[in-house]
C-alpha positions as a LaTeX table, in Angstrom:
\begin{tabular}{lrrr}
\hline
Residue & $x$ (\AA) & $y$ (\AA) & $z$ (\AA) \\
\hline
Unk1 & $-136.72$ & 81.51 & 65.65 \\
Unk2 & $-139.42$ & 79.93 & 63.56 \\
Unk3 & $-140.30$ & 82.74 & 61.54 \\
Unk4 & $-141.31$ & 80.40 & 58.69 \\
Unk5 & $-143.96$ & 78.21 & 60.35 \\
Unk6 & $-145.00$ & 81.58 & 62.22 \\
Unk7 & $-145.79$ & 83.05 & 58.87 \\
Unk8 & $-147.88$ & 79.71 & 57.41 \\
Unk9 & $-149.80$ & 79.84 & 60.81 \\
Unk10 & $-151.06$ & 83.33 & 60.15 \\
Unk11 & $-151.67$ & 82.53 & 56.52 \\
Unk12 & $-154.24$ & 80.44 & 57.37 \\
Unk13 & $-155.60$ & 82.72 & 60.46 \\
Unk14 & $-155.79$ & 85.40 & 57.72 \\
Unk15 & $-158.01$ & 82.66 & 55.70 \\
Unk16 & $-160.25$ & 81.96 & 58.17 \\
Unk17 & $-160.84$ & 85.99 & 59.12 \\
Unk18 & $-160.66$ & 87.57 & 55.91 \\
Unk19 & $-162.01$ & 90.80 & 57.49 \\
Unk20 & $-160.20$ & 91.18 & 60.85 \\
Unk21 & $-157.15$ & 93.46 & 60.84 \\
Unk22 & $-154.71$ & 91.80 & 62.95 \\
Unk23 & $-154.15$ & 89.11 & 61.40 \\
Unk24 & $-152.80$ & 90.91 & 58.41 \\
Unk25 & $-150.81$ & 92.66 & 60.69 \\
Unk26 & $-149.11$ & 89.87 & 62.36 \\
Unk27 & $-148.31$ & 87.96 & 58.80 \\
Unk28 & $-147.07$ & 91.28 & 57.80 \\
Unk29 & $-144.56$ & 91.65 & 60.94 \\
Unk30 & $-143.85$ & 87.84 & 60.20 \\
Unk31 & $-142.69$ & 88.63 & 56.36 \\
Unk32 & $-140.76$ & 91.55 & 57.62 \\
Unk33 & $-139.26$ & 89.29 & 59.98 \\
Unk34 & $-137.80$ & 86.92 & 57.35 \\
Unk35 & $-136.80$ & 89.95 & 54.88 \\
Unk36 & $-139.56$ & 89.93 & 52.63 \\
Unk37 & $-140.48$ & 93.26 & 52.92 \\
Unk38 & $-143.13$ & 93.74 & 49.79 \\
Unk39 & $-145.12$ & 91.04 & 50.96 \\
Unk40 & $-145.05$ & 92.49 & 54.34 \\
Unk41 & $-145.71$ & 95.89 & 53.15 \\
Unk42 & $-149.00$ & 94.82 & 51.57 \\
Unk43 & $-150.03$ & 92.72 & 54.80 \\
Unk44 & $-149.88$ & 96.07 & 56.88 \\
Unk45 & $-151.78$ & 98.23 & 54.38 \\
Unk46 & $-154.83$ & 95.48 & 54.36 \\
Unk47 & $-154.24$ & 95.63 & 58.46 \\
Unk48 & $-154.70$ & 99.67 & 57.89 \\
Unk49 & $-157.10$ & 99.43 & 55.09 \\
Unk50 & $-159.20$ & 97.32 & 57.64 \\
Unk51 & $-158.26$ & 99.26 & 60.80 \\
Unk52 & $-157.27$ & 102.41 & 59.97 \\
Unk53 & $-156.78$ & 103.76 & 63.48 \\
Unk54 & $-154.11$ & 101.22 & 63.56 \\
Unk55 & $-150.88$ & 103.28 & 64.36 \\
Unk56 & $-148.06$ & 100.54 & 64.37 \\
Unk57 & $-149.11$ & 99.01 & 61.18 \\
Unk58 & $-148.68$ & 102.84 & 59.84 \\
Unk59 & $-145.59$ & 103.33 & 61.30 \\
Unk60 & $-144.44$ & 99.71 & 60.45 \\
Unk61 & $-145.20$ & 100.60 & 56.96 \\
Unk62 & $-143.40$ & 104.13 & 56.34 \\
Unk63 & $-140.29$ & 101.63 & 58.07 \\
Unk64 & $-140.78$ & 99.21 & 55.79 \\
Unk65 & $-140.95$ & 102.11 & 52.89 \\
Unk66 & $-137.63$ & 103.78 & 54.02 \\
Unk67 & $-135.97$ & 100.09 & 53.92 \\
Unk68 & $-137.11$ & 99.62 & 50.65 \\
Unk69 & $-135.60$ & 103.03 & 49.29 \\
Unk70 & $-131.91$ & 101.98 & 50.82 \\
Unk71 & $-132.02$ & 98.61 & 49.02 \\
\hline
\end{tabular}
């Protein structure tokens, strides 16, 4: 239920590990959970970018991509 503060918390986790995938990941499921699915989008392709055996963060992104064709 605080989906907002979530998301600034995991702004500044992704700060402080620029290079670690799951943070990206988690601010990525954050923006999905508040609707904002281009941000999130982009969050999970630098969590796949930097892990690419990471198989919810594809999966969260071809959801994400089907979303965004409906809209």
């Amino acid at each position: 239920g605080k989906t907002e503060e979530s998301i600034e918390v995991c702004q500044l986790v992704v700060a402080e590990f620029p290079e670690e995938a799951n943070p990206y990941d988690s601010l990525g499921e954050g923006y999905f959970e508040n609707g904002q699915y281009e941000l999130s989008i982009k969050n999970y392709r630098k969590s796949v970018e930097l892990d690419p055996g990471n198989e919810y963060g594809k999966g969260m992104i071809k959801k994400i991509e089907q979303l965004m064709k409906k809209k």
